[in-house]
C-alpha positions as CSV (number, residue, x, y, z in Angstrom):
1,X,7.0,65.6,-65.6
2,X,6.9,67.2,-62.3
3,X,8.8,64.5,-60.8
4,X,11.6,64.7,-63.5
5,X,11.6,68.5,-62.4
6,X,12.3,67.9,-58.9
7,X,15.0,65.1,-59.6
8,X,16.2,68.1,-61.2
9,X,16.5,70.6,-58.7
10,X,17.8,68.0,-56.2
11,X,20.3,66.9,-58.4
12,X,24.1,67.9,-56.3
13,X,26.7,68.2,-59.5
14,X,29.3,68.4,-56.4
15,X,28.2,65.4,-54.9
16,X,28.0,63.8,-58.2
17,X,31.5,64.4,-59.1
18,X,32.5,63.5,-55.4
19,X,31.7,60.0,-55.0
20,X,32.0,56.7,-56.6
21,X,28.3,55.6,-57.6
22,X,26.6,54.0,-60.9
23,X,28.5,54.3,-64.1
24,X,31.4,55.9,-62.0
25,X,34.5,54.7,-60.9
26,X,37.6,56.8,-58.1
27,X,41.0,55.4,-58.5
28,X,44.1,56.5,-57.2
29,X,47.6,56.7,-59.5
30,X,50.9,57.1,-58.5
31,X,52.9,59.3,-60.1
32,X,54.2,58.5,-64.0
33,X,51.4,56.0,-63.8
34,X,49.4,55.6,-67.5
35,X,45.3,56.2,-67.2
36,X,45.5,55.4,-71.0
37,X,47.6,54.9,-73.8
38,X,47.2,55.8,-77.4
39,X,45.1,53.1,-79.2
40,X,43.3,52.1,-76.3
41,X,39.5,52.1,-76.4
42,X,37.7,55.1,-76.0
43,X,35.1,53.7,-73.7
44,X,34.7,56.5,-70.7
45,X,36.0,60.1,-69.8
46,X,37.9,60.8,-66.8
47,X,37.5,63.6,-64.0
48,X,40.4,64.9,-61.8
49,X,39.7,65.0,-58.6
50,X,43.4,65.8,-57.1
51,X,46.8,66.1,-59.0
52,X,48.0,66.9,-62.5
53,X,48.5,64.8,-65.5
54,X,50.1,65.2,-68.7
55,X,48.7,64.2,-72.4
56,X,50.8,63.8,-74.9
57,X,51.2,61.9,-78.3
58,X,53.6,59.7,-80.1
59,X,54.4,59.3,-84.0
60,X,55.5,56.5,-85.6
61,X,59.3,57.2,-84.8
62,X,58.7,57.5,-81.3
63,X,58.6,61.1,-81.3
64,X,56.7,63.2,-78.2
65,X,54.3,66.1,-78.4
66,X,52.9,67.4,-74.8
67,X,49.6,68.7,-76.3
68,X,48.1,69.6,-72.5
69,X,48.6,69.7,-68.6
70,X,45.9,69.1,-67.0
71,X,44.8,69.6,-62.8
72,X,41.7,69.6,-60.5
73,X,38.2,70.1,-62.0
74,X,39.5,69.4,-65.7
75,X,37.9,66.4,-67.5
76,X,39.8,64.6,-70.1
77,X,39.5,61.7,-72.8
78,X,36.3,63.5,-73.7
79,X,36.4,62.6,-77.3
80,X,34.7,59.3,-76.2
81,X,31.7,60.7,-76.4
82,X,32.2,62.6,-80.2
83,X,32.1,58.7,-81.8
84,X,35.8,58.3,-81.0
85,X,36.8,54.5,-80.9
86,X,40.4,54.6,-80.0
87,X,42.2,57.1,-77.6
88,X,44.6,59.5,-79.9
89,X,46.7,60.1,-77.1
90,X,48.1,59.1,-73.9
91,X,47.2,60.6,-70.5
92,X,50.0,60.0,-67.8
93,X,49.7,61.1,-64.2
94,X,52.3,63.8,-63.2
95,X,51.6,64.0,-59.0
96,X,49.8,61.8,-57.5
97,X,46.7,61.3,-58.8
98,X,42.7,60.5,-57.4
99,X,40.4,60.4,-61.0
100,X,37.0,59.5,-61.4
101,X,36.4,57.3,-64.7
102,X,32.7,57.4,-66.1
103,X,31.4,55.1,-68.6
104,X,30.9,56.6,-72.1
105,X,26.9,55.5,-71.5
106,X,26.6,56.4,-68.4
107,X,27.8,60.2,-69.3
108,X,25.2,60.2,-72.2
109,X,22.5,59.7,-70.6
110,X,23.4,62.0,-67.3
111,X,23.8,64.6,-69.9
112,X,20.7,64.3,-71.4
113,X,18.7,64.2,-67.8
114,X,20.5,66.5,-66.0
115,X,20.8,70.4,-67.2
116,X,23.2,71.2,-64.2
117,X,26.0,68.4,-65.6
118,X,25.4,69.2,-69.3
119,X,25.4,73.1,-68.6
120,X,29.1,71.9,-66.8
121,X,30.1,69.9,-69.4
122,X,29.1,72.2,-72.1
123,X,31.3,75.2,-70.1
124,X,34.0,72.6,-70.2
125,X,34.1,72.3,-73.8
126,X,33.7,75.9,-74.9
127,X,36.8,76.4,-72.6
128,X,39.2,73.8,-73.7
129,X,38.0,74.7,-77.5
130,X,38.9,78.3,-76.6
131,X,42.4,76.7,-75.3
132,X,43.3,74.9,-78.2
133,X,42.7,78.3,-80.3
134,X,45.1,79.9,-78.1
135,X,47.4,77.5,-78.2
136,X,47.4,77.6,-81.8
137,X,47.7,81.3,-81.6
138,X,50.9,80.9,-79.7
139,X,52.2,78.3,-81.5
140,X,52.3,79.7,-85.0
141,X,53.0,83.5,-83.7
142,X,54.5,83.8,-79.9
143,X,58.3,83.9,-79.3
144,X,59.1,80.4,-77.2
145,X,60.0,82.9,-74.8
146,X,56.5,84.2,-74.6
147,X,55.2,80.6,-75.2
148,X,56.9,79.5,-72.0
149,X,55.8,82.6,-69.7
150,X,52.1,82.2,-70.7
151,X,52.5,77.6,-70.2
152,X,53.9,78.8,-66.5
153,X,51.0,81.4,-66.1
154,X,48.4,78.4,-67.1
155,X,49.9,75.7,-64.6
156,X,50.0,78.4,-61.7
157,X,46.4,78.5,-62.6
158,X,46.8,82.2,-64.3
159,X,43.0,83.1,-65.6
160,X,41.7,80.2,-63.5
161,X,38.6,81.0,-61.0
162,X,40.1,81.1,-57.5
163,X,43.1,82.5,-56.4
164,X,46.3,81.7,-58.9
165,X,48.8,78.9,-56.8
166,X,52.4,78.2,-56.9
167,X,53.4,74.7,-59.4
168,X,53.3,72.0,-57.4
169,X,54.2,69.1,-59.7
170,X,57.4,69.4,-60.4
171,X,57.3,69.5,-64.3
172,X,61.1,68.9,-66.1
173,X,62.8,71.2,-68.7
174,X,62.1,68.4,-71.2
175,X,58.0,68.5,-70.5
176,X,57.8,72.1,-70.6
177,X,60.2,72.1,-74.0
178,X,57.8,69.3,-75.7
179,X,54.6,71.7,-74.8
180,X,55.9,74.9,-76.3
181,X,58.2,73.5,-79.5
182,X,61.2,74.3,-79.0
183,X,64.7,72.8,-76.8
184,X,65.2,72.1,-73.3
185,X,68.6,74.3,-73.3
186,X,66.6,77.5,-74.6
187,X,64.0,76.4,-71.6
188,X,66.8,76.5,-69.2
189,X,67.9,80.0,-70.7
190,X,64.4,81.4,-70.2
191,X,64.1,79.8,-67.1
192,X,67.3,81.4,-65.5
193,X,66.3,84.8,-67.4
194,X,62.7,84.8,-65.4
195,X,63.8,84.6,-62.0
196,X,67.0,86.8,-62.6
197,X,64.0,89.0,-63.6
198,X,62.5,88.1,-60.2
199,X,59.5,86.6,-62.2
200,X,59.9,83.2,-60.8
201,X,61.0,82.1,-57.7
202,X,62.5,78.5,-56.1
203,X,61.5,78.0,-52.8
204,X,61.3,73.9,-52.5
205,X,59.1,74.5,-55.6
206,X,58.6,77.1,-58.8
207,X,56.4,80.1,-57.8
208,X,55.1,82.1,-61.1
209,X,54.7,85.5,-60.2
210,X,51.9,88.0,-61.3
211,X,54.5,89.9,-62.6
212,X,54.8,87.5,-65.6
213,X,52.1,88.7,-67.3
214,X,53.6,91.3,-68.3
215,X,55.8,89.6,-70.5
216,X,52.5,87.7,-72.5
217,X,50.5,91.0,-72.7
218,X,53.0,93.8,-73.7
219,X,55.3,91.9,-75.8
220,X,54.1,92.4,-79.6
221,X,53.1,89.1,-81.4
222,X,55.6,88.3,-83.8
223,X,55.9,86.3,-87.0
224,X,58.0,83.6,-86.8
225,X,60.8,82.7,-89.8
């Protein structure tokens, strides 16, 4: 018992999410690479440890729903380890891309050992179950104007710890349409609107302002027809 205690207190979560080791895996993806595709086994769950990716589902006729952006620190393909057989979506690599793959097993039994990477893992879940309610939020009640201020505010790293950053990956019209439901020609509109506004700015890439928060918080959720 005292020896399981001390493995405890020397166990380094940094160090554990910074190298390759036992039931871990680094690989390195170029951009538009595929990490997975829908209906591929559910076998592991990933960690980014630089870039951004993108997953998104498919229906039957082809059609393409962004249902998240993801960047450094964010885990993904989680649902691996909730009895999920087959990958429901596919997770495509935006930037360049270094990702550490761990083995569904492997994760299992780290969780149940050490407190410092389930305590992690169970902050990482509250937060992205906290995201999806938001989302939903915004979905069914949020202009797409407002939609697309607060998905520019999240990829900037708005209500992130650390210090918000400019976007880096260059994510198209058509991406950021897909993620908030509506057309790439009212994106444009907004897009042009928000730095006319001097809420966005092009300088080699798109910096979000702080300024943009004032559109999500002071404009009155509304009901849409």
């Amino acid at each position: 018992m005292i020896a399981k205690k001390l493995q405890h207190l020397s166990f380094d979560l940094a160090e554990f999410l910074a190298k390759a080791g036992r039931g871990r895996t680094v690989a390195q993806y170029d951009k538009d690479q595929t990490i997975f595709s829908q209906g591929d086994a559910a076998d592991s769950i990933f960690y980014i440890r630089k870039g951004r990716i993108k997953v998104t589902v498919h229906s039957e006729h082809g059609k393409e729903a962004v249902i998240a952006l993801l960047g450094k620190g964010d885990f993904f393909g989680e649902g691996a380890l909730a009895g999920q057989k087959w990958r429901i979506a596919t997770a495509v690599a935006m930037t360049a891309c270094e990702i550490m793959r761990l083995e569904k097993e492997f994760v299992i039994r780290e969780l149940h050992d050490e407190p410092a990477l389930s305590e992690l893992f169970v902050a990482h879940l509250l937060a992205r179950s906290i995201r999806v309610e938001e989302d939903l939020v915004d979905q069914l009640f949020n202009s797409s104007e407002k939609r697309l201020a607060r998905a520019l505010l999240l990829l900037a790293n708005y209500g992130k710890e650390g210090i918000p950053e400019p976007i880096i990956a260059k994510v198209s019209q058509e991406t950021l349409a897909a993620m908030i439901g509506t057309t790439r020609s009212r994106v444009s509109f907004f897009m042009n609107k928000f730095r006319k506004l001097g809420l966005i700015s092009y300088n080699g890439k798109l910096e979000v302002h702080p300024s943009l928060l004032s559109l999500v918080l002071h404009e009155k959720p509304q009901i849409k027809t």
